[in-house]
SERO-4910 file (N, C-alpha, C, O; in steps of 0.05 Angstrom, whole numbers):
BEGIN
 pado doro    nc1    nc2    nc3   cac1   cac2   cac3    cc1    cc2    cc3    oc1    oc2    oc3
  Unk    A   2151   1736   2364   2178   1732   2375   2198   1748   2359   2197   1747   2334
  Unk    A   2217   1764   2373   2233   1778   2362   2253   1760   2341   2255   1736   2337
  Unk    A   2266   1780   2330   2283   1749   2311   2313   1750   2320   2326   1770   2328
  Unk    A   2321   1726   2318   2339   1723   2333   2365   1737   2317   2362   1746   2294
  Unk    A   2390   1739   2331   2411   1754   2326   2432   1725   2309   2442   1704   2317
  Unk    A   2432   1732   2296   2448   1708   2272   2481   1710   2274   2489   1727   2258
  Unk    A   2500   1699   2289   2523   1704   2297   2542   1679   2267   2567   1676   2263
  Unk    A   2536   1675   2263   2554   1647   2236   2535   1643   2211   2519   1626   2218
  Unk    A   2531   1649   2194   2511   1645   2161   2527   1631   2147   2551   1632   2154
  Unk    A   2521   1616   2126   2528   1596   2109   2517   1600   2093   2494   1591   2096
  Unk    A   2522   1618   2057   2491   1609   2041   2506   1600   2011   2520   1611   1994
  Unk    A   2497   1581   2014   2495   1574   1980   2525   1554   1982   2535   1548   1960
  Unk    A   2538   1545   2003   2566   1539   2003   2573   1503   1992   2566   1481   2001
  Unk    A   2588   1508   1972   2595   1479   1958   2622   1480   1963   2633   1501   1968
  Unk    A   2632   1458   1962   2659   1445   1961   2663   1420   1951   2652   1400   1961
  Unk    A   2678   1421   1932   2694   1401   1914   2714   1389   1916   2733   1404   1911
  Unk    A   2720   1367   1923   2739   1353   1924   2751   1332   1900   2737   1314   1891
  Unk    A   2775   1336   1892   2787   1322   1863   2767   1330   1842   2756   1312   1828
  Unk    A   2760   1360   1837   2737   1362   1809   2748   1355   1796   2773   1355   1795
  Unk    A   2730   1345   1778   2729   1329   1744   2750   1294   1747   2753   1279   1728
  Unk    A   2758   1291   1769   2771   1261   1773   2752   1247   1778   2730   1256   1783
  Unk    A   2759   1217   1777   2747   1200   1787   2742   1195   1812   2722   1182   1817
  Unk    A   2754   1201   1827   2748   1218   1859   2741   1238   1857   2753   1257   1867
  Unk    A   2721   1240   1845   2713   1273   1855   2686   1275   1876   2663   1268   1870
  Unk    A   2693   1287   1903   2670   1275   1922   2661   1312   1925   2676   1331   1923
  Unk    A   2639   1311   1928   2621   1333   1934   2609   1332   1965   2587   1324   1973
  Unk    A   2631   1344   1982   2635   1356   2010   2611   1365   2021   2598   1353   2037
  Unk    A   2606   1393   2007   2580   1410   2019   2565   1416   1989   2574   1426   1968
  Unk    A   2538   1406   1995   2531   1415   1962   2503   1441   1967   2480   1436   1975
  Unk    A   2513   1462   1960   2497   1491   1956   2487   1488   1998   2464   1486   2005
  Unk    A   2502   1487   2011   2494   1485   2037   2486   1508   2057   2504   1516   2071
  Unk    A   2462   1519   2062   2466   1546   2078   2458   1541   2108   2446   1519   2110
  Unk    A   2460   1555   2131   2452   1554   2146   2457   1582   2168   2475   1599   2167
  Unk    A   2442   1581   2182   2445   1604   2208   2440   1597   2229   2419   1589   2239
  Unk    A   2474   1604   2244   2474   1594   2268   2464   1622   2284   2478   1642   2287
  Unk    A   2438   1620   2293   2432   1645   2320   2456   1645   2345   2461   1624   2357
  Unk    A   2467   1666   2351   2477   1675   2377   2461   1660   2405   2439   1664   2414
  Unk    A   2480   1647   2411   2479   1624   2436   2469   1597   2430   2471   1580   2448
  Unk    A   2458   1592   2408   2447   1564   2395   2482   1550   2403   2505   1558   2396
  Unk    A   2474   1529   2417   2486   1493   2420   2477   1478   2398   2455   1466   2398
  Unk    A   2497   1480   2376   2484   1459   2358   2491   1434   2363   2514   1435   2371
  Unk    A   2484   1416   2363   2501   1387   2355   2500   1376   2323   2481   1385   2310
  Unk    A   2514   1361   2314   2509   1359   2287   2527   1341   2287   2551   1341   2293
  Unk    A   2501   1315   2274   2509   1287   2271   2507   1276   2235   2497   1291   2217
  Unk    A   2512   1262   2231   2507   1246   2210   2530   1231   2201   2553   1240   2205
  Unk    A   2526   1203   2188   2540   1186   2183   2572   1187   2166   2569   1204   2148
  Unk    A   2597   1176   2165   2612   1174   2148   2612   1192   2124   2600   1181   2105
  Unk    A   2622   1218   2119   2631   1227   2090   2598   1241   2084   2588   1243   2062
  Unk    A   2584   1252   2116   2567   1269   2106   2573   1289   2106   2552   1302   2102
  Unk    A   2596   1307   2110   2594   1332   2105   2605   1349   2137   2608   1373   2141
  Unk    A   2609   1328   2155   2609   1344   2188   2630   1354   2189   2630   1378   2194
  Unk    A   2657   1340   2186   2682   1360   2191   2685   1378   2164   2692   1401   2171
  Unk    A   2683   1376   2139   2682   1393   2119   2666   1417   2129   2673   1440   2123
  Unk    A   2647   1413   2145   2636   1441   2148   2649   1454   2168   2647   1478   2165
  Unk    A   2664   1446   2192   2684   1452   2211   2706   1470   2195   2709   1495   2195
  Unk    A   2723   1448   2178   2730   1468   2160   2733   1488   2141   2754   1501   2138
  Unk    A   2708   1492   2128   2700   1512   2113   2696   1533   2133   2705   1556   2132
  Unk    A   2683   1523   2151   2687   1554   2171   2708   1567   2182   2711   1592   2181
  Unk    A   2727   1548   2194   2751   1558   2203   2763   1562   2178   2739   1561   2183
  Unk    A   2771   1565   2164   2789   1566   2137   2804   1543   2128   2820   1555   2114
  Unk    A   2809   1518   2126   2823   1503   2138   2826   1496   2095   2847   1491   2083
  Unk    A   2808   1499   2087   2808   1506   2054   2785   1526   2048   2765   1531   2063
  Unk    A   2791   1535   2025   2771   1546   2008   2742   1541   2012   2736   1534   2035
  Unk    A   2717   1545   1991   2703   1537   1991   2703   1549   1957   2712   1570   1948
  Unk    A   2690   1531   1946   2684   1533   1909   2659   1559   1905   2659   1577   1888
  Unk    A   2639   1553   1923   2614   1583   1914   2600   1583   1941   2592   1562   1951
  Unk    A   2597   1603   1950   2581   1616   1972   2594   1634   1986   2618   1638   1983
  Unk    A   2577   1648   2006   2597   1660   2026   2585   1645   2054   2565   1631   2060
  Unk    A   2611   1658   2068   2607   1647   2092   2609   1675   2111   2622   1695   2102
  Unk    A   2598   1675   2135   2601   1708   2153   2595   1705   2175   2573   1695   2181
  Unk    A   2616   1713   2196   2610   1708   2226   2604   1730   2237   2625   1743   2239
  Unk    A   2588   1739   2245   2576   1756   2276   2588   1787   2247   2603   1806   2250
  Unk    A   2572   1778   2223   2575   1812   2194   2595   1805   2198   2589   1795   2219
  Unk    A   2619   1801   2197   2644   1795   2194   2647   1770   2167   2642   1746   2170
  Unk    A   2656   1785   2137   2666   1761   2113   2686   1754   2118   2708   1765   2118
  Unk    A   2675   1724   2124   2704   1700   2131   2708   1690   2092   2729   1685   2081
  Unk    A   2694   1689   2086   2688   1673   2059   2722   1677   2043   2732   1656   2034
  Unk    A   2732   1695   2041   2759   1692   2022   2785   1699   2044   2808   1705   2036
  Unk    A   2776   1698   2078   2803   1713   2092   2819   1681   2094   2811   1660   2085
  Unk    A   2839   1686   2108   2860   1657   2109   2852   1647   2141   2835   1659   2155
  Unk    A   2864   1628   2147   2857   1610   2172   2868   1624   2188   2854   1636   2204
  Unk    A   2895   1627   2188   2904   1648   2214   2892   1681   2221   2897   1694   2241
  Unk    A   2878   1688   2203   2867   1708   2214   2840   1704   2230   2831   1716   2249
  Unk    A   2830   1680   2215   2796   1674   2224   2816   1661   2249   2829   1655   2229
  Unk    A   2825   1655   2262   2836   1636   2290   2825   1646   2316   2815   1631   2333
  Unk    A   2829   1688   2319   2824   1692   2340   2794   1696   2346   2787   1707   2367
  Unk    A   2768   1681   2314   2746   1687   2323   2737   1667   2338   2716   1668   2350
  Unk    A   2754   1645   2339   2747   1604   2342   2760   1598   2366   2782   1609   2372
  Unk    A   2744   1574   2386   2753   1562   2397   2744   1527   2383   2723   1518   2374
  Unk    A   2766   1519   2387   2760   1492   2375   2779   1479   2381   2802   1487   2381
  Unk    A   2767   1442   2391   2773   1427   2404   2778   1401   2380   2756   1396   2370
  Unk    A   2796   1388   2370   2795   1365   2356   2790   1337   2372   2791   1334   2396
  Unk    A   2785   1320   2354   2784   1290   2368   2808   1283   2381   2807   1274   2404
  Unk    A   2836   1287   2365   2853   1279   2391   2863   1296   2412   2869   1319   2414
  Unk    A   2864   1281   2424   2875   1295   2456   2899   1310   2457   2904   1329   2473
  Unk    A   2915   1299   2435   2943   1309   2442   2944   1334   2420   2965   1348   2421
  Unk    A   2925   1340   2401   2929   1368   2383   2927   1394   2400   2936   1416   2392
  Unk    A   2914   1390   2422   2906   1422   2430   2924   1432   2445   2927   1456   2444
  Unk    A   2943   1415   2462   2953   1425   2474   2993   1420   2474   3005   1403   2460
  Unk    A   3006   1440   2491   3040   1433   2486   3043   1412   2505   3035   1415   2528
  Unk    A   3055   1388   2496   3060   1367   2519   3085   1377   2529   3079   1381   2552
  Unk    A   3107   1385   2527   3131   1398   2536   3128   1420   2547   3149   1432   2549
  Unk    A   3108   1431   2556   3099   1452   2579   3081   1452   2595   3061   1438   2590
  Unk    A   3081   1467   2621   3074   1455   2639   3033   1466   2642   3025   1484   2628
  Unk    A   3021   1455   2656   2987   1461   2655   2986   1489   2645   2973   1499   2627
  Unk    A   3010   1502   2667   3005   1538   2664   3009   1547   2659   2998   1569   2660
  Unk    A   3034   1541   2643   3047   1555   2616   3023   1548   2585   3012   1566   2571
  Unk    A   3021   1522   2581   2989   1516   2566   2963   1532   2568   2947   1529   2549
  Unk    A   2955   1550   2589   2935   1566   2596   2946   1594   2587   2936   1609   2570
  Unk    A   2972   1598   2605   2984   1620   2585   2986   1634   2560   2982   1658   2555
  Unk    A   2994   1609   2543   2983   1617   2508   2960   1623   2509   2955   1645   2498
  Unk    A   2941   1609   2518   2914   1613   2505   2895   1640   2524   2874   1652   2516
  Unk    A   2910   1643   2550   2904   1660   2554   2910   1696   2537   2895   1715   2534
  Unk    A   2939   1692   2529   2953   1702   2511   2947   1708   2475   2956   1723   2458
  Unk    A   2933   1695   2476   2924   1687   2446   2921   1721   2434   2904   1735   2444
  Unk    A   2939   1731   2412   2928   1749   2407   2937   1776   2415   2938   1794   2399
  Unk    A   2942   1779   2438   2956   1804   2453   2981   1803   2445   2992   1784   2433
  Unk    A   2994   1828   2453   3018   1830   2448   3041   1843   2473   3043   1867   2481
  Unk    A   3056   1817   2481   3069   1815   2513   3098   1832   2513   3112   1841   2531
  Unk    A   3101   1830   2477   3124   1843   2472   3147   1808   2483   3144   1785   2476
  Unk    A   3169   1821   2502   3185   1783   2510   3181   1785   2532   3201   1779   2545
  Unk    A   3158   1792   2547   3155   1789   2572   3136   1759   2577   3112   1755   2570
  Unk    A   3156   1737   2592   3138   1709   2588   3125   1706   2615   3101   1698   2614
  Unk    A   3139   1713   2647   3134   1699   2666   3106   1705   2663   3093   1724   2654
  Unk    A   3099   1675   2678   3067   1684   2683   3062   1704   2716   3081   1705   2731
  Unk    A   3043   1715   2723   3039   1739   2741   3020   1717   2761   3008   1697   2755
  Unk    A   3024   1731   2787   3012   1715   2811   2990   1713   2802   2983   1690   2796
  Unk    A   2969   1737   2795   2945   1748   2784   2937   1720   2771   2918   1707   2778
  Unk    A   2958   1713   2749   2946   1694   2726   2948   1674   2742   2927   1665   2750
  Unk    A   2964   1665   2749   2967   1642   2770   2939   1625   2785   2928   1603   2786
  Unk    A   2936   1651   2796   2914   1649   2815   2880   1642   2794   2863   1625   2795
  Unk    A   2884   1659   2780   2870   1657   2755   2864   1618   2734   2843   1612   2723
  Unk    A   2884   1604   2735   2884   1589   2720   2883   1567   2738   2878   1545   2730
  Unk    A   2889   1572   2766   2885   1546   2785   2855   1548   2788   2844   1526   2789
  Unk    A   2837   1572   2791   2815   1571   2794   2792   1559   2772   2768   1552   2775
  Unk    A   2807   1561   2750   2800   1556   2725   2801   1522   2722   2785   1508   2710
  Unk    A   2819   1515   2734   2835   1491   2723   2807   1473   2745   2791   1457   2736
  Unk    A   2809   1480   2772   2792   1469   2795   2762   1462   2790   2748   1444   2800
  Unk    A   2752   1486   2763   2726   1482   2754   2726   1449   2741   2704   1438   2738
  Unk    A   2750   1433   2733   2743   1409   2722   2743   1384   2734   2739   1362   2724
  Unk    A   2748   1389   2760   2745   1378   2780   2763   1341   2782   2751   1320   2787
  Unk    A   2791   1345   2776   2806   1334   2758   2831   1328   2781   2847   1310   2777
  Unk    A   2834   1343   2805   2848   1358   2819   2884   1363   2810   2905   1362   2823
  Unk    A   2878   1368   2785   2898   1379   2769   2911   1409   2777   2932   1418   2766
  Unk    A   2895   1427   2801   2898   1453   2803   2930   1449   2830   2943   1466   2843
  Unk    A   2930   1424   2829   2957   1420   2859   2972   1414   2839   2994   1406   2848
  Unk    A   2973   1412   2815   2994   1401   2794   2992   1419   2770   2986   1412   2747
  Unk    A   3000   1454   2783   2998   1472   2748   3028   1472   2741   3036   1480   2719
  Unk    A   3043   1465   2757   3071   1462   2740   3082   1428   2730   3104   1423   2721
  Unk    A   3056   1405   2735   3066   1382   2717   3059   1397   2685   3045   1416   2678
  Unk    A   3080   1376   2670   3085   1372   2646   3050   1355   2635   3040   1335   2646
  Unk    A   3039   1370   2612   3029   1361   2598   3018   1334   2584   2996   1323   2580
  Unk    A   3042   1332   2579   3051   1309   2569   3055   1276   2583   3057   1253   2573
  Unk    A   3055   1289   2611   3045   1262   2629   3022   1260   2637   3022   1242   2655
  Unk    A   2993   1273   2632   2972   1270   2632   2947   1251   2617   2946   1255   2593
  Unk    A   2934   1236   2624   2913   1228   2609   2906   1240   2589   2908   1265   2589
  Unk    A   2897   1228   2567   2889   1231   2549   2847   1253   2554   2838   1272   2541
  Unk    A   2837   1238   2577   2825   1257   2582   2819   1283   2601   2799   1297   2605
  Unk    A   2849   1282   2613   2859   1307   2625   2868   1323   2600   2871   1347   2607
  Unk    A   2873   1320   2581   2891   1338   2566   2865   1348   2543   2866   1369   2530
  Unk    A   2848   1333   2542   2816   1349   2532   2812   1364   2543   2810   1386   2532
  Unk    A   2809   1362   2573   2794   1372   2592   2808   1403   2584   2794   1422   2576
  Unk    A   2833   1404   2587   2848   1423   2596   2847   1437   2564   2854   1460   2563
  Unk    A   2841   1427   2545   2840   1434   2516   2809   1454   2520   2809   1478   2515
  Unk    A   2789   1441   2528   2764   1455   2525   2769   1485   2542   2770   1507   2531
  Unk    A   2771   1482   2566   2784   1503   2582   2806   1532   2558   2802   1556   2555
  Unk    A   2820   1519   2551   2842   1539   2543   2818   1545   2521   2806   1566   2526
  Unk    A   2807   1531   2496   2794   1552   2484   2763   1574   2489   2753   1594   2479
  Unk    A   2756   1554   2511   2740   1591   2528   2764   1609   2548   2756   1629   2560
  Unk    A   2777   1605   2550   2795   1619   2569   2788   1650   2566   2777   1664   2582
  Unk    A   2797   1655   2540   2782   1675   2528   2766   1671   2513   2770   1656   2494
  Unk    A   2737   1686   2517   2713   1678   2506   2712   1682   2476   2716   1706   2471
  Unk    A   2709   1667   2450   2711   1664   2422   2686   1673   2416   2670   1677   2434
  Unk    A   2679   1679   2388   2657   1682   2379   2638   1659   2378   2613   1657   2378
  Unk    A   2663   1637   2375   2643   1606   2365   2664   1592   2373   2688   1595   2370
  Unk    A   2643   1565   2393   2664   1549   2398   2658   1520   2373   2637   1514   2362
  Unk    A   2677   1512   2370   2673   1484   2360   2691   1463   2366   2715   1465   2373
  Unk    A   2671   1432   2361   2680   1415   2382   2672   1390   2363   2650   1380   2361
  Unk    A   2702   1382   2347   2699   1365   2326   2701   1340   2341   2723   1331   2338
  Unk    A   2680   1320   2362   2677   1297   2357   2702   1290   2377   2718   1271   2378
  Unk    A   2698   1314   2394   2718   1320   2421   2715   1294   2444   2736   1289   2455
  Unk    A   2693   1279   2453   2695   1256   2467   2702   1233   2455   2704   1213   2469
  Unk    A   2706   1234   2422   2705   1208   2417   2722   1183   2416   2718   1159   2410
  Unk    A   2749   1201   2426   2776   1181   2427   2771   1175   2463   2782   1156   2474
  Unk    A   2758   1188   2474   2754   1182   2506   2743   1162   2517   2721   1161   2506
  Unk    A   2744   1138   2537   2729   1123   2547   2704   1139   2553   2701   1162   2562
  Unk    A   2681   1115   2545   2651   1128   2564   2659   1139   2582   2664   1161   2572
  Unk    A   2665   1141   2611   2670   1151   2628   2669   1175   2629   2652   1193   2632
  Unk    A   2712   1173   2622   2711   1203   2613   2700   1224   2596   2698   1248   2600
  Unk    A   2693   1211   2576   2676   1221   2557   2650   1241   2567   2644   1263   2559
  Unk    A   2638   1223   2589   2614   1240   2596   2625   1263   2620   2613   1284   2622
  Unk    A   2648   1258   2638   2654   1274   2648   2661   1304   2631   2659   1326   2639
  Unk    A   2668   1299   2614   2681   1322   2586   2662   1334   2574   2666   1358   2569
  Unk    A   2639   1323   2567   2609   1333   2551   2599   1349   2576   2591   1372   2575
  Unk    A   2599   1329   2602   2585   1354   2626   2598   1378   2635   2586   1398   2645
  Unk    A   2627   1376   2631   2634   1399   2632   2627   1423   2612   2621   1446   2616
  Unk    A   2632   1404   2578   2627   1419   2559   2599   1442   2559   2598   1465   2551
  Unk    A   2581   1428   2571   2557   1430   2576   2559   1461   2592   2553   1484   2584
  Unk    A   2570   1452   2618   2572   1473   2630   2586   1498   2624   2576   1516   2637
  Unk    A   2604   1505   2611   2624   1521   2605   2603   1538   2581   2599   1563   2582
  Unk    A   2589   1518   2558   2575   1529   2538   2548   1550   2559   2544   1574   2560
  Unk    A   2539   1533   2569   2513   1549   2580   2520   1566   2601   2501   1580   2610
  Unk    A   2545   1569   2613   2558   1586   2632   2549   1622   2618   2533   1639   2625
  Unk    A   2564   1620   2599   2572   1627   2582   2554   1645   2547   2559   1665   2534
  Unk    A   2531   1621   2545   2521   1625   2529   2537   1631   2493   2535   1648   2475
  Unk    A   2552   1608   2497   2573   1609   2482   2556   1603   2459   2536   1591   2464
  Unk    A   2561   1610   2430   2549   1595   2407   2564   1580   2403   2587   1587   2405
  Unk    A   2556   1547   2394   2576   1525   2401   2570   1507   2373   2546   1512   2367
  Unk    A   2580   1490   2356   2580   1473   2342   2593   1450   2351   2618   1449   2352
  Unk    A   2572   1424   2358   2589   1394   2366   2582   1378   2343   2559   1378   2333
  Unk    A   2598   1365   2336   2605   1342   2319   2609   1319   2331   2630   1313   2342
  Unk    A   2589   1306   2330   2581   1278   2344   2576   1260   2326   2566   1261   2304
  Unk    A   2586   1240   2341   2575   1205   2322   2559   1191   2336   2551   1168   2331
  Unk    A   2550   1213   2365   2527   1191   2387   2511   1206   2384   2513   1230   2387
  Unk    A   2482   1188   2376   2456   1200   2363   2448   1214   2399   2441   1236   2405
  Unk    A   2455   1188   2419   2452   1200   2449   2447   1229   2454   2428   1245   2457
  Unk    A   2488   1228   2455   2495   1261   2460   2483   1280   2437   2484   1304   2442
  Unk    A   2475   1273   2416   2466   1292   2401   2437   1300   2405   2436   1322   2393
  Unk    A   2410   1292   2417   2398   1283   2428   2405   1301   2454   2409   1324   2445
  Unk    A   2408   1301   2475   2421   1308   2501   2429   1331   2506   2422   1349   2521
  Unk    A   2450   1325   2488   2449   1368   2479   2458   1389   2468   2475   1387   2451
  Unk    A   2452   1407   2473   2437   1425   2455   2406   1436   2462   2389   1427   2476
  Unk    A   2407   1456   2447   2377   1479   2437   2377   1467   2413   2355   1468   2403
  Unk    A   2394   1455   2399   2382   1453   2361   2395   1414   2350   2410   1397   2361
  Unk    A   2387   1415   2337   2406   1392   2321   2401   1387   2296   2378   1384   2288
  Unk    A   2427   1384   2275   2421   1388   2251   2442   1360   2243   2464   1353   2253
  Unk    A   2424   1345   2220   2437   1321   2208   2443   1328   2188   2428   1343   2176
  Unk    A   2468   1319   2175   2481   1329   2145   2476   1294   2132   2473   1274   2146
  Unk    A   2475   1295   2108   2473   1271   2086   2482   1286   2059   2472   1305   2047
  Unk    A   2509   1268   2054   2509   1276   2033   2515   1306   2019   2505   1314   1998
  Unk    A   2530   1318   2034   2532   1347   2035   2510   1364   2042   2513   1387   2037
  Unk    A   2490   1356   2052   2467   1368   2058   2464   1367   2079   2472   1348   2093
  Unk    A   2447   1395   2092   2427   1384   2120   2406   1384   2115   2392   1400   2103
  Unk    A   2398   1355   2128   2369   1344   2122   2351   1346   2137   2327   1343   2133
  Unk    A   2363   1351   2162   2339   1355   2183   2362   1369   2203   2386   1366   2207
  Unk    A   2335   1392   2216   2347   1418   2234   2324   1417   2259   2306   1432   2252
  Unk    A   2320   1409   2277   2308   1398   2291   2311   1419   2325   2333   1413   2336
  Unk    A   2298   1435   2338   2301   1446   2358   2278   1456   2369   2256   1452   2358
  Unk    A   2281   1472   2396   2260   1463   2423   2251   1445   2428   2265   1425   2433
  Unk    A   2217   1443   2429   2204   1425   2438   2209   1400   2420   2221   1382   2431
  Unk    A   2204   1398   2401   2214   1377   2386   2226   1364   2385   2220   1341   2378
  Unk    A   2259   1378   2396   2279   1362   2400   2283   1355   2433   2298   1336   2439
  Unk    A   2266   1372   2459   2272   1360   2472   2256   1329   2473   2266   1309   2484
  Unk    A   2229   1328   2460   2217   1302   2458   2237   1280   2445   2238   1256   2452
  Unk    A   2251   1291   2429   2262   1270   2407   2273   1247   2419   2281   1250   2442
  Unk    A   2275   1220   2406   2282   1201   2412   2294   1181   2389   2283   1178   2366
  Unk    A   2319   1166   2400   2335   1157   2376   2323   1145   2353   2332   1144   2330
  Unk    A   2304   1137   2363   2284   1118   2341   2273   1132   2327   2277   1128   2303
  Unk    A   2258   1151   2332   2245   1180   2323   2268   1188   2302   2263   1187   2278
  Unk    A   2292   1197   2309   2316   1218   2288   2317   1190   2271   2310   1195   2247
  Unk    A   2323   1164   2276   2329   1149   2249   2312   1147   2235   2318   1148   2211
  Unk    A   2280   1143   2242   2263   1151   2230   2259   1170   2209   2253   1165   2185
  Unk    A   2265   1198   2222   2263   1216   2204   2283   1217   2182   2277   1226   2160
  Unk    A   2305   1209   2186   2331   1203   2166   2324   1198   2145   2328   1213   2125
  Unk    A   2308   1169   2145   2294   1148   2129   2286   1172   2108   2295   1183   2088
  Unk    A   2257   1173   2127   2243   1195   2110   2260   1212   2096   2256   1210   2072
  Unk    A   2280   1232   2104   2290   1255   2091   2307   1250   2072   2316   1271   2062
  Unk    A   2315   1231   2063   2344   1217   2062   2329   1193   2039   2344   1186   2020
  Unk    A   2308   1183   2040   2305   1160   2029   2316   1135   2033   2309   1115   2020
  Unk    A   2344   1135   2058   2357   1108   2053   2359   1104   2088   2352   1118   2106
  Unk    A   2371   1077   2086   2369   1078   2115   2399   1082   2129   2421   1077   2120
  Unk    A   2390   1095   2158   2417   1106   2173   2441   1084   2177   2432   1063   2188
  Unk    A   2463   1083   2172   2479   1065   2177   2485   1053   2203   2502   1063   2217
  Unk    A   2473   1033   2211   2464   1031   2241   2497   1012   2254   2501    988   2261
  Unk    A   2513   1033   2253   2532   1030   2264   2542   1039   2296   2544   1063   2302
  Unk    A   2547   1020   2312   2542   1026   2346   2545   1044   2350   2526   1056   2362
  Unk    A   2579   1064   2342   2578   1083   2353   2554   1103   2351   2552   1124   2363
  Unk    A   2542   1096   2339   2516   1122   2333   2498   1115   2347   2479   1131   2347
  Unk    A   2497   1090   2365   2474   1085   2371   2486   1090   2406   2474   1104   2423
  Unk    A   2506   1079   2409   2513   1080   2434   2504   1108   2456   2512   1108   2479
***
């Protein structure tokens, strides 16, 4: 089998938090990894293992103490966050970070359609885009596309995801990431948001990082899944393997990799 094309590397990457204090917590310890071009990762593991620290070390969001980091041959490892911005799409847990509540669906699509170009002070949006972001908007099946000039800000909490995941493929990123993006959502919506997620990623063939606390959706999907402990990943789990896998099976393996047992707290099980 040919080898795959490596679009995100990680090698050797630590992070320190409060060194030499009595808080001093060890984030990512010597952590590497390679994300292949179009790999859906999911990546689970318990409380203060390392999942959003690694979100951030990639986006820039801090430093990192020793390693490099490199997206698609591109050294992210010492650039600042606003430059690494236009390689990322990324979704936070709350609803209300991604998007402007004081503007309207299409003006919100706008920026992000915008991201990056330069309009000079030309704002109106063009029929073209118009037409463009109702068709866009219709894919979430929300019927939000009869409402691109409501306000934001009077939307559900999982309309304003919805419309969050959308704006960061709007234009296609190098890497999407999706910190733990259903988890302020009712089940419901939640799964309506992951099936979209789903779809937009494999549309697409997006290379994707999700940050999950449901062993389920982690499990579900994806091509790969990798558990962090402890600043570590302990288990990297993909194809056949993982489509067999089963929740009992990953806690299992935890055990084993980990020596201790998984914190069998609902949301993880749910």
């Amino acid at each position: 089998m040919a080898d795959m094309e490596v679009m995100l590397s990680l090698s050797g990457v630590t992070k320190i938090f409060n060194a030499g204090t009595v808080n001093e917590k060890v984030a990512m310890n010597n952590l590497s990894l390679d994300v292949n071009k179009g790999d859906f990762i999911t990546v689970i593991g318990g409380n203060g293992a390392g999942k959003s620290t690694l979100m951030n070390a990639v986006t820039g969001v801090f430093g990192i103490d020793e390693g490099k980091i490199t997206l698609d041959g591109i050294d992210l490892t010492h650039m600042s966050e606003n430059r690494r911005a236009k390689y990322f799409g990324r979704v936070f847990q709350d609803p209300m970070m991604g998007t402007v509540p004081n503007m309207e669906i299409q003006e919100n699509l706008a920026l992000a359609f915008r991201r990056g170009k330069s309009h000079g002070l030309k704002w109106g949006i063009t029929a073209a885009e118009k037409r463009l972001y109702r068709e866009q908007i219709a894919r979430l099946g929300l019927g939000l596309e009869d409402r691109m000039s409501a306000k934001v800000g009077l939307l559900s909490g999982g309309q304003r995801q919805a419309i969050t995941l959308l704006m960061s493929t709007l234009v296609r990123p190098k890497m999407l990431l999706l910190d733990e993006h259903t988890a302020a959502l009712d089940p419901k919506t939640a799964e309506k948001v992951l099936a979209l997620t789903d779809e937009i990623v494999g549309e697409d063939s997006l290379t994707t990082l999700m940050v999950t606390h449901n062993m389920r959706n982690a499990i579900d999907y994806g091509n790969r899944l990798i558990m962090m402990w402890d600043g570590k990943i302990i288990l990297d789990i993909s194809g056949e393997e993982k489509k067999k896998l089963t929740v009992e099976a990953l806690l299992g393996a935890f055990s084993k990799a980990s020596g201790s047992e998984f914190s069998n707290d609902r949301t993880l099980l749910s």
